[in-house]
C-alpha positions in Angstrom: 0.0 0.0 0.0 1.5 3.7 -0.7 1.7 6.2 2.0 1.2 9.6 1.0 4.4 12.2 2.3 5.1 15.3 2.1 7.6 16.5 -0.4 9.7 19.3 -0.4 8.7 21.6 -3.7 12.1 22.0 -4.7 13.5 18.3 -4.9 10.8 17.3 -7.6 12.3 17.3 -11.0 9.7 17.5 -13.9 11.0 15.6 -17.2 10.7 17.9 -20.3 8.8 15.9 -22.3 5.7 16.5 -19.3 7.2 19.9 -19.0 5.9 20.8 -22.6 1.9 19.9 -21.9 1.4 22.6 -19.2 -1.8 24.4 -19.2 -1.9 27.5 -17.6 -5.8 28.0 -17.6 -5.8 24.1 -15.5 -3.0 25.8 -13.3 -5.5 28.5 -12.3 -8.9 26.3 -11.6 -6.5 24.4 -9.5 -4.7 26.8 -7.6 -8.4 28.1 -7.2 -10.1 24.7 -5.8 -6.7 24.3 -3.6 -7.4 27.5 -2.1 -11.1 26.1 -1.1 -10.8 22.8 -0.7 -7.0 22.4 0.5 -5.0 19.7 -1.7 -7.2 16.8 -2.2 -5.8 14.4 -4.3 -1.4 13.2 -4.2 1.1 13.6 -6.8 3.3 10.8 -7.9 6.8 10.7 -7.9 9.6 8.0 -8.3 13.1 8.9 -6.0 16.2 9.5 -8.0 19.0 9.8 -5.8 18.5 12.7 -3.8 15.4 13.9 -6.0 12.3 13.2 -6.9 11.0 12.4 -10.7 7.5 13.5 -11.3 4.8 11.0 -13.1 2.0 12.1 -12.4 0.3 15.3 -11.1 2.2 18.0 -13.5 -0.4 20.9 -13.1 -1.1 19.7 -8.8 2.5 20.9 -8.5 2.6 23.8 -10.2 -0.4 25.2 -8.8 0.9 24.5 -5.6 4.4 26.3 -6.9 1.8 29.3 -7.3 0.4 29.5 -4.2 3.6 29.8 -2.8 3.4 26.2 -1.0 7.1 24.4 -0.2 5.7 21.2 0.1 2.9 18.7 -1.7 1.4 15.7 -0.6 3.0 12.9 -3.1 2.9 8.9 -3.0 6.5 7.9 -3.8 6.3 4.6 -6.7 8.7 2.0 -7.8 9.9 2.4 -11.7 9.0 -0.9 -13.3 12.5 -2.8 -14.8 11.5 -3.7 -18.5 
């Protein structure tokens, strides 16, 4: 079973192939419902070293990056070995 942490902001590095489908309007409406409703649903993230690899939750972080938060709720999963 995951356990949802809190990660630091910062460490989470976001690939630039994800990078590239930002939407800023989706940004907005979520930064908006965070405001009201408080972060209701984790990212994912995979740990790489000392950081964090992002897959999935792209526009969870970066509305939290606009609020001014330094930390999101994130499950941390295992990369499958093909």
């Amino acid at each position: 079973m995951l356990k949802k942490i809190p990660i630091a902001i910062d460490t989470i590095h976001v690939p630039v192939k994800r990078a590239k489908t930002l939407d800023p309007d989706k940004v907005e409406a979520l930064a908006n419902d965070i405001l009201e409703n408080g972060q209701t649903t984790a990212i994912r993230v995979r740990k790489d070293g000392e950081r964090y690899i992002l897959v999935e939750g792209y526009h969870r972080l970066e509305a939290l990056r606009a609020l001014g938060e330094e930390s999101i709720d994130a499950y941390v999963v295992h990369a499958r070995l093909h």
